[in-house]
C-alpha positions in Angstrom: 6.5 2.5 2.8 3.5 3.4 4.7 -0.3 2.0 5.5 -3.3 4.9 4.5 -6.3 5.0 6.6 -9.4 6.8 6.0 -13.0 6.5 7.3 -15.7 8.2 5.3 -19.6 9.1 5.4 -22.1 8.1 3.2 -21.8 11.1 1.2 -18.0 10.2 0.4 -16.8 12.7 3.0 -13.4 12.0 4.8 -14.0 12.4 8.7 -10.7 10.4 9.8 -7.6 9.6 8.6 -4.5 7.6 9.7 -1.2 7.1 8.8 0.7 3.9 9.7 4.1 1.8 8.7 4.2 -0.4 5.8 2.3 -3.5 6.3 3.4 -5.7 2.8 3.7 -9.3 4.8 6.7 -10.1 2.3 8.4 -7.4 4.1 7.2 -7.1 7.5 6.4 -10.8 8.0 3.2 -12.2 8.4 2.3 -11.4 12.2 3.7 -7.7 11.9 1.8 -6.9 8.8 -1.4 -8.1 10.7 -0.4 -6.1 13.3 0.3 -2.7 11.8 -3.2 -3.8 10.4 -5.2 -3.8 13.3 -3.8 -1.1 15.3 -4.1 1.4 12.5 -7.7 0.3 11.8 -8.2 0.8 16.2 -6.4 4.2 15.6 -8.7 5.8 13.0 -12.1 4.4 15.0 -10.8 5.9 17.6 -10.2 9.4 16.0 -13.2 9.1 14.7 -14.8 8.9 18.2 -13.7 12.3 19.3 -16.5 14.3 18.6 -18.9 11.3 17.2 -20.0 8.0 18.7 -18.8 4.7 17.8 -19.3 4.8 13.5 -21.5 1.9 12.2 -18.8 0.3 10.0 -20.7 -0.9 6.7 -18.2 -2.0 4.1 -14.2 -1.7 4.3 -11.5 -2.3 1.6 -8.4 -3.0 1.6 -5.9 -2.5 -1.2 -2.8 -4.1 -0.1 0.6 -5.5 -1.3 2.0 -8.6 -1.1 0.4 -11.9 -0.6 -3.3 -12.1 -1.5 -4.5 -15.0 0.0 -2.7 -13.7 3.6 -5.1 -10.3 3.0 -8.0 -12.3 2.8 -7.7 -14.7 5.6 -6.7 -11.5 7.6 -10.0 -9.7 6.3 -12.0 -12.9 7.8 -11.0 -12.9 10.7 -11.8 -9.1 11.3 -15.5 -8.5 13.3 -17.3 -5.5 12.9 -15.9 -3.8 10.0 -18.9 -4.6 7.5 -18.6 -6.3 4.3 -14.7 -6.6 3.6 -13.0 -6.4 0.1 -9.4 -6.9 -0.5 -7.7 -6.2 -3.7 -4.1 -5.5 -4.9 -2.8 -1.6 -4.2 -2.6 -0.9 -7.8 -6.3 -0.8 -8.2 -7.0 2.9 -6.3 -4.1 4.6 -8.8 -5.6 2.4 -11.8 -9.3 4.2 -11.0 -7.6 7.6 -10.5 -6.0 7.1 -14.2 -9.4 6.0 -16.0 -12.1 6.4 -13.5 -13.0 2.7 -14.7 -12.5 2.8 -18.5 -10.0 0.8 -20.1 -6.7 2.2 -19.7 -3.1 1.7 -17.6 -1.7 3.2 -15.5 2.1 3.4 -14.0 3.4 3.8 -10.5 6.0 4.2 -8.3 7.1 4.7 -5.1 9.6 2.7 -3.2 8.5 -0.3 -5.5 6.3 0.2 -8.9 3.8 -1.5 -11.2 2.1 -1.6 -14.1 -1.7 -2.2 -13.8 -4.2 -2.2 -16.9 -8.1 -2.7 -17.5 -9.0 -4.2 -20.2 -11.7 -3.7 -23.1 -13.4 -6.1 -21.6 -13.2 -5.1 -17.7 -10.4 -7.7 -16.9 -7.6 -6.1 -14.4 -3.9 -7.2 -15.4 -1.1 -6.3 -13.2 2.8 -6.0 -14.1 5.8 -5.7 -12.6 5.6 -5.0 -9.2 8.4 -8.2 -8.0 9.9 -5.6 -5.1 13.4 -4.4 -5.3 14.9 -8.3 -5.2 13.9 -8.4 -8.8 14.5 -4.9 -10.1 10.8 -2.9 -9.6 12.3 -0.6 -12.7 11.3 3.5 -12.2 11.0 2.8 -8.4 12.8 4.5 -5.9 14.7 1.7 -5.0 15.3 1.0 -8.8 16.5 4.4 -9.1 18.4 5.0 -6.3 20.4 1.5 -6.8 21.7 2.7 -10.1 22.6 6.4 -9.2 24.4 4.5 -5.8 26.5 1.8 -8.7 27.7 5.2 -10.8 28.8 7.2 -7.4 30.4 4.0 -6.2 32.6 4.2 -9.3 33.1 7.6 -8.7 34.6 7.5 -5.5 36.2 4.3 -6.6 38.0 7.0 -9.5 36.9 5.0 -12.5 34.7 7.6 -13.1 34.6 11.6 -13.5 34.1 13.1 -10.5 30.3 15.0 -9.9 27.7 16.1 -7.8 26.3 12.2 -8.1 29.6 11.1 -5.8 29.2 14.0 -3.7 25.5 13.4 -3.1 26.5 9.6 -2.2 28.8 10.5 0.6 26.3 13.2 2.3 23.8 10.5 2.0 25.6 8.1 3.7 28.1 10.2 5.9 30.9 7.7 4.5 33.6 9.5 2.7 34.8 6.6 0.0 33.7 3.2 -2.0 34.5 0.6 0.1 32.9 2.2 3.7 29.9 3.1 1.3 29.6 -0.6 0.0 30.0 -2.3 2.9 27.5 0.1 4.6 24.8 -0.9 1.6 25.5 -4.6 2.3 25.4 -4.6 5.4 22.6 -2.0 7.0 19.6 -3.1 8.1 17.5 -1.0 6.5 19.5 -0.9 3.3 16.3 -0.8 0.6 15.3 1.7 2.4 18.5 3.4 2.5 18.6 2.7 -1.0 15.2 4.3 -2.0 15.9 7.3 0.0 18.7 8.3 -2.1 16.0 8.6 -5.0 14.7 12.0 -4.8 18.6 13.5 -4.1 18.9 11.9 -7.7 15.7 13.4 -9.3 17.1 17.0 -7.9 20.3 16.4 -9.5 19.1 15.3 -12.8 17.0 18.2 -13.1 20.2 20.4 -12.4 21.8 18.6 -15.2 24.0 16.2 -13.5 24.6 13.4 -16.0 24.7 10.5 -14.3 21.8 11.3 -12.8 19.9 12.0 -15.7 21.2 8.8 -17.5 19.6 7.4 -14.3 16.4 8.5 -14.5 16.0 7.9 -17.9 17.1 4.1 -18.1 14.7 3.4 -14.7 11.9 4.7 -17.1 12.7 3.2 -20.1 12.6 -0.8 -18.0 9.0 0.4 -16.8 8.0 1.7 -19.7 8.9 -1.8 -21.4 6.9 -3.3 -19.1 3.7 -1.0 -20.0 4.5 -1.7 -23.7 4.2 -5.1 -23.6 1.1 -4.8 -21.5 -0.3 -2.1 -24.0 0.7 -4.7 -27.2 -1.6 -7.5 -25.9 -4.3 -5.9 -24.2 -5.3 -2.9 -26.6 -3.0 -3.2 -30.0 -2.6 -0.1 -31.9 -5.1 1.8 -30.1 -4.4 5.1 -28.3 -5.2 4.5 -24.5 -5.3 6.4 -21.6 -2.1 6.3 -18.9 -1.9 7.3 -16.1 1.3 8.6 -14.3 1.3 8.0 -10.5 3.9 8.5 -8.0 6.4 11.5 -7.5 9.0 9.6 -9.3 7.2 9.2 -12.2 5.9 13.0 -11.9 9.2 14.6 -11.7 10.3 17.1 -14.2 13.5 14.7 -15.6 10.8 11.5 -15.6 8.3 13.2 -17.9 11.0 14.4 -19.9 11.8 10.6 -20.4 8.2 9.2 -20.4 7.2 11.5 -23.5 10.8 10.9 -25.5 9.8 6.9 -25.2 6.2 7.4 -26.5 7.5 9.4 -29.3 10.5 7.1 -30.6 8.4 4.2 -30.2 5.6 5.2 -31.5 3.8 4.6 -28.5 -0.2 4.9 -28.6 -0.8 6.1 -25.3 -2.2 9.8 -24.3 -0.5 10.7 -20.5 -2.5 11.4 -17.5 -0.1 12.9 -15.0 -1.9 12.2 -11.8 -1.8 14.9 -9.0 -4.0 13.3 -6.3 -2.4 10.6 -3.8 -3.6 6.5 -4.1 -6.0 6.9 -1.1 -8.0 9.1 -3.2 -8.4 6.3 -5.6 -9.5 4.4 -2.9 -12.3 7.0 -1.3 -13.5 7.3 -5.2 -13.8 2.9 -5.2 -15.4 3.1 -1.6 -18.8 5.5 -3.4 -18.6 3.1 -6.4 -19.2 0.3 -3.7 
């Protein structure tokens, strides 16, 4: 998880940037997530004071996770950063997808969601519970069920691979119970957990099975999600959708996401997005 700073001009130009931890209050806690906050918004003025004098701040967003009312009481107690606007972190990738047309758009990272403008301009968000509740085609997601197949492995119930293999180089532990009781017990385990992700996206593109039956049922739980979404909002018609995230981007996850919208008949032309979220942001900071 991280927190993406940028300052730009009035002509949309980026002339600072900072990158900070992740500052989602449900994770962090309330007082460090206001914290990370501040000091990266200190760090990027202050980059930005190199070679210029102090910038004349005239309107910041903030597209955050977690708890909204939190953001906003945060935002209004902040002087001198112009007129503030906070709104979920699904809205920069959502603009990237459709550049404000109706539309979806999927993500993931460490966690994903589904977020969707309506025909009528109304923003809809799915998904996106964190890894306590599944977050499906995350890295956490993904990583979790490559992790409960290499368990077995090493446990013998299942035929040995490179899945198992990966598992113990990931951890350093060399069988099923050190391995479990290191996942239960770390710290950091999510995080641990999410890491293991792109290990599994190189295997299943090297044709390890597991791996590749991992992939594909993390995509097919998001892609339920952004079916049911697509169903209510928009009906039969063909919509733009937007792919976000490297997850999502990967050679085995495209392979899945255009097998699901083929058997199911699903009416939705991909948009495999290249540029990062903060993009999405810089392109919502010209809109105003």
């Amino acid at each position: 998880m991280k927190t993406e700073c940028i300052l730009v001009d009035a002509r949309g130009e980026i002339v600072a940037r900072h990158l900070a931890p992740g500052c989602n209050p449900s994770q962090a806690g309330l007082e460090k997530a206001r914290a990370i906050l501040t000091e990266a918004l200190a760090a990027l003025l202050t980059q930005s004071q190199i070679s210029n004098a102090k910038p004349q701040i005239t309107t910041t967003l903030l597209c955050m996770a977690g708890n909204r009312a939190f953001w906003r009481e945060a935002a209004d107690a902040m002087k001198d950063f112009g007129q503030i606007t906070t709104t979920d972190d699904s809205l920069p990738v959502l603009e990237l997808a459709t550049g404000g047309a109706a539309g979806l758009v999927l993500h993931a990272g460490t966690g994903s969601f589904v977020a969707a403008r309506a025909p009528d301009g109304s923003i809809h968000y799915a998904g996106g519970l964190g890894w306590k509740f599944g977050d499906p085609g995350s890295g956490s997601d993904l990583g979790r069920r490559a992790i409960g197949h290499a368990l077995l492995e090493l446990q013998g119930w299942a035929p040995p691979t490179a899945l198992g293999v990966a598992l113990k180089a990931h951890t350093g532990l060399a069988d099923a119970a050190a391995n479990t009781r290191f996942f239960y017990t770390a710290e950091d385990a999510n995080a641990r957990i999410a890491g293991f992700a792109p290990r599994v996206l190189e295997l299943a593109n090297d044709g390890c099975a597991p791996a590749q039956t991992a992939v594909a049922c993390t995509v097919t739980d998001l892609v339920e999600y952004a079916r049911l979404v697509t169903a209510k909002l928009f009906g039969s018609a063909v919509v733009p959708c937007g792919v976000s995230g490297a997850i999502l981007n990967s050679p085995p996850a495209i392979y899945a996401l255009k097998a699901l919208a083929e058997t199911h008949a699903w009416p939705v032309d991909y948009r495999f997005i290249a540029e990062p979220p903060i993009e999405g942001v810089r392109r919502l900071l010209l809109k105003g």
